[in-house]
C-alpha positions in Angstrom: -3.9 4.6 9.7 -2.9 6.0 13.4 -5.2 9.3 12.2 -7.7 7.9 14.9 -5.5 6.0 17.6 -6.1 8.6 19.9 -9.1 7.4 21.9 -10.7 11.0 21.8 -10.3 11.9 18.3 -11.8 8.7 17.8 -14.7 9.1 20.0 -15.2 12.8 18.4 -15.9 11.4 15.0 -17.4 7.9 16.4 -20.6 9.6 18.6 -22.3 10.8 15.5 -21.6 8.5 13.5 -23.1 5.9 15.7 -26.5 7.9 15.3 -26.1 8.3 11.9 -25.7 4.5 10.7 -27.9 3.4 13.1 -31.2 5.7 11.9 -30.0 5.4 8.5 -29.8 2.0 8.4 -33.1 1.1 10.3 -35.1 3.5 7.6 -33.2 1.2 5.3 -33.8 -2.1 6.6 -37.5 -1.0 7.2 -38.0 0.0 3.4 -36.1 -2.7 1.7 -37.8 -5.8 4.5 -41.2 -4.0 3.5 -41.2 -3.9 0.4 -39.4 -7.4 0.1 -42.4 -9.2 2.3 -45.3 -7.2 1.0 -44.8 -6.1 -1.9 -42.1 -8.2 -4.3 -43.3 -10.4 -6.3 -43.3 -14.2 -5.6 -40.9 -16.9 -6.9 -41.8 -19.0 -9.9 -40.8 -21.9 -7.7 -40.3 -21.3 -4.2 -43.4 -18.8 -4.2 -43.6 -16.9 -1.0 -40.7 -18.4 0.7 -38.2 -16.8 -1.3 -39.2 -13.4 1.2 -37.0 -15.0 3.6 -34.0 -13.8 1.1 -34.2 -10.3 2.4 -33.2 -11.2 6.2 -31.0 -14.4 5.3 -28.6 -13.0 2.7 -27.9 -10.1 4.6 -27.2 -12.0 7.5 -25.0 -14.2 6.2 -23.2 -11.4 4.0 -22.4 -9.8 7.7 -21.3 -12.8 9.4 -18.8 -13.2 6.6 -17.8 -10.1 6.6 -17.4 -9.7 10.8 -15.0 -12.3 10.5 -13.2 -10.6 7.7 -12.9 -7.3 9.8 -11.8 -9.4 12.7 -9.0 -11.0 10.6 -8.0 -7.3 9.2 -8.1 -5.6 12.8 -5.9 -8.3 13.6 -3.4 -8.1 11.7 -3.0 -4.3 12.1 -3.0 -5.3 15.3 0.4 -7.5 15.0 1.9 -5.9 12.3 1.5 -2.1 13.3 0.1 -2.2 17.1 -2.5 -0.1 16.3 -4.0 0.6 19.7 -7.8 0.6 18.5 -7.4 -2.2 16.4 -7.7 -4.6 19.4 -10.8 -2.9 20.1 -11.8 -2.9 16.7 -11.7 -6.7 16.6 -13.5 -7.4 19.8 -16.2 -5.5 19.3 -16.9 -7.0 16.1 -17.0 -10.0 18.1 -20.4 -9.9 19.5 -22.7 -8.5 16.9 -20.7 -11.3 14.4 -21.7 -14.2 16.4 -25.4 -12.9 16.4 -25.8 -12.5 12.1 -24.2 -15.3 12.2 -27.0 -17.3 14.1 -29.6 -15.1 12.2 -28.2 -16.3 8.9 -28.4 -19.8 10.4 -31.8 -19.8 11.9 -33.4 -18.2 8.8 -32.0 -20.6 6.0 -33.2 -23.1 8.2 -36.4 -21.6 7.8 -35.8 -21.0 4.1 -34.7 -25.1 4.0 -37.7 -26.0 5.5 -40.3 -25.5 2.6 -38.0 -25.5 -0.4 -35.6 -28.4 0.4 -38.5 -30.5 2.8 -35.8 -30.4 5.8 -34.9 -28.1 8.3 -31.2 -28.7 8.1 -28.5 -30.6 5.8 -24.8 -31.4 6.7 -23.4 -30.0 3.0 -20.4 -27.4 2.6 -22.4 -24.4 2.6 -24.5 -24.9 5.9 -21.8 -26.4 7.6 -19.2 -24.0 7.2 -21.5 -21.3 8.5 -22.2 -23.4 11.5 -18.2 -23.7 11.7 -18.2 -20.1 11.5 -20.8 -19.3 14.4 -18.4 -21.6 17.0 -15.2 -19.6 15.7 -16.9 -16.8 16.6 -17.9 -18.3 20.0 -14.4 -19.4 20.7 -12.9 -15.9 20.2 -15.2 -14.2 22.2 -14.0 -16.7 24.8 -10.2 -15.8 24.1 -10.8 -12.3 24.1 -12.6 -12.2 27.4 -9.9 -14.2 28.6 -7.6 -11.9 27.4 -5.4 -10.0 29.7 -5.6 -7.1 27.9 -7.8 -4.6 29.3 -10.6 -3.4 26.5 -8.5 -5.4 23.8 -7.6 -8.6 22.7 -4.2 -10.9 23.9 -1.9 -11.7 20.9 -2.8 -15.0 20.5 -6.6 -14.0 20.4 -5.3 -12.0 17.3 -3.3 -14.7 15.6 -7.0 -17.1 16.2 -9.0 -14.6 14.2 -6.3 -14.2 11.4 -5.9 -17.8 10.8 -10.1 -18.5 11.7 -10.2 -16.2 8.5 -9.2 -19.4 6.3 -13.1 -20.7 6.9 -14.2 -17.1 4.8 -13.3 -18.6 1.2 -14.1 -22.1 1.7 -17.8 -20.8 2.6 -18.0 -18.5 -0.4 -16.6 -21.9 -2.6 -18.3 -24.4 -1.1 -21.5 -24.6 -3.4 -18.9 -25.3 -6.1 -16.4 -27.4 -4.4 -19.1 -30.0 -3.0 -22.5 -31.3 -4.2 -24.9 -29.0 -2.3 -28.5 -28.3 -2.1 -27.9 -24.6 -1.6 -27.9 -22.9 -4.8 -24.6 -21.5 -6.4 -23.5 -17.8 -6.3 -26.6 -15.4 -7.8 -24.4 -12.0 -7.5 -20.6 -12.7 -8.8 -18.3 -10.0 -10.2 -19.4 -10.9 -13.5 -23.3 -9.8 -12.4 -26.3 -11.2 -10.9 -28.8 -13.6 -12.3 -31.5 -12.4 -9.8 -34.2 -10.4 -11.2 -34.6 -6.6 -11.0 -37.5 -7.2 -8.7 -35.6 -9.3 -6.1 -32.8 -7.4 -6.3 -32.8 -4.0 -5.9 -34.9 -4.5 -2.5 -32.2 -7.2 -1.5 -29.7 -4.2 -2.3 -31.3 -1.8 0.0 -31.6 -4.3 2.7 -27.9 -5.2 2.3 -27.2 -1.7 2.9 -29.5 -1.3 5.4 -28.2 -3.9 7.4 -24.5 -3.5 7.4 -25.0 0.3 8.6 -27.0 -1.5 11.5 -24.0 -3.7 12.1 -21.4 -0.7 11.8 -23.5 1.1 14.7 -23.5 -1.9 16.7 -20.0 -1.8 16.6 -19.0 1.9 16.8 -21.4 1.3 20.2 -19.4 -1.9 21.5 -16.2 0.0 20.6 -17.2 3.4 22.6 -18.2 0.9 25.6 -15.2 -0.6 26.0 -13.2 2.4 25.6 -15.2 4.3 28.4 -15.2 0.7 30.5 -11.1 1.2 30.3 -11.2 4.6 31.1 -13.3 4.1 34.5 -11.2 0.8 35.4 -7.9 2.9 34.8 -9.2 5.8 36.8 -10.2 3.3 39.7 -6.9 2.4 39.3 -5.5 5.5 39.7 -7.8 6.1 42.7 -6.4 3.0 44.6 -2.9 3.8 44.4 -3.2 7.3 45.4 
């Protein structure tokens, strides 16, 4: 686990890596979006609409997910002091908060022709929106935070317990009576077709490699950002 805390080391491996994801993941996204909006075949019910699927589940996967990251870099944080786990978890932040708005703003285009609304107060919809202002808050505690390129404690213990909103959107559909439809991909398989998803897949993919590069960039800016402040520093007191 502390194989990376050195700053450097983890810098060394980060660089290319940033390239990497974010190339491979644009090719990716470019592919599967393509091929999902031009060529995939229309739903027997919601027709063309259904494209939208290739943007929102991503989206929405990611925002989940961020959070989860969040919730793990935090408690590695507490429970080990890793010193890049701070900076893990902030710069997840960021990029979190925006999928999460994308994943809103597209099934509210998605709701639009298939449920006649653009928005519905049920389990699913509103725990994402719950989501998107955790995410808000803990940008605001983190840039609060009196820890230079890192997150305060309590910042830490916010995103560990903010993690308890995670299952309750994933269970929602089945907890409450919702318009949005249940689970298609469980453990057990997927019910979507072949045609919808193995461009859904790639995009999935795609995506998340996007959002890993995003966040490999946030975490080399803030490392650098310390660096100069605690050279100024340095300067100052000389």
């Amino acid at each position: 686990m502390h194989a990376y805390a050195n700053p450097t080391r983890f810098l060394s491996l980060a660089k290319p890596l940033t390239l990497w994801f974010l190339l491979l993941g644009l090719v990716l996204v470019g592919f599967g979006s393509g091929y999902g909006l031009f060529y995939a075949p229309a739903d027997r019910l919601m027709g063309d609409s259904v494209r939208i699927l290739y943007i929102h589940v991503p989206t929405v996967w990611l925002a989940m997910g961020g959070w989860t990251a969040i919730a793990i870099a935090s408690v590695v944080q507490i429970a080990w002091r890793h010193p890049l786990a701070a900076v893990a978890a902030r710069a997840v932040a960021v990029p979190g908060a925006l999928f999460t708005a994308l994943g809103l703003i597209t099934g509210s285009i998605w709701a639009r022709p298939t449920w006649g609304t653009w928005w519905v107060w049920d389990g699913r919809v509103t725990s994402v929106l719950v989501l998107f202002f955790l995410y808000l808050a803990y940008i605001a505690l983190a840039s609060a935070s009196s820890e230079k390129g890192g997150v305060s404690r309590v910042t830490a213990i916010f995103g560990i317990v903010g993690a308890v909103n995670i299952p309750i959107i994933n269970r929602s559909v089945i907890w409450w009576n919702s318009l949005h439809q249940k689970a298609s991909i469980t453990v057990s398989g997927s019910s979507i077709d072949a045609a919808f998803l193995w461009p859904l897949a790639i995009n999935v993919i795609g995506f998340s490699l996007v959002f890993g590069a995003i966040v490999l960039m946030r975490m080399r800016g803030i490392l650098a950002e310390t660096k100069v402040e605690a050279r100024l520093k340095r300067m100052a007191a000389e």
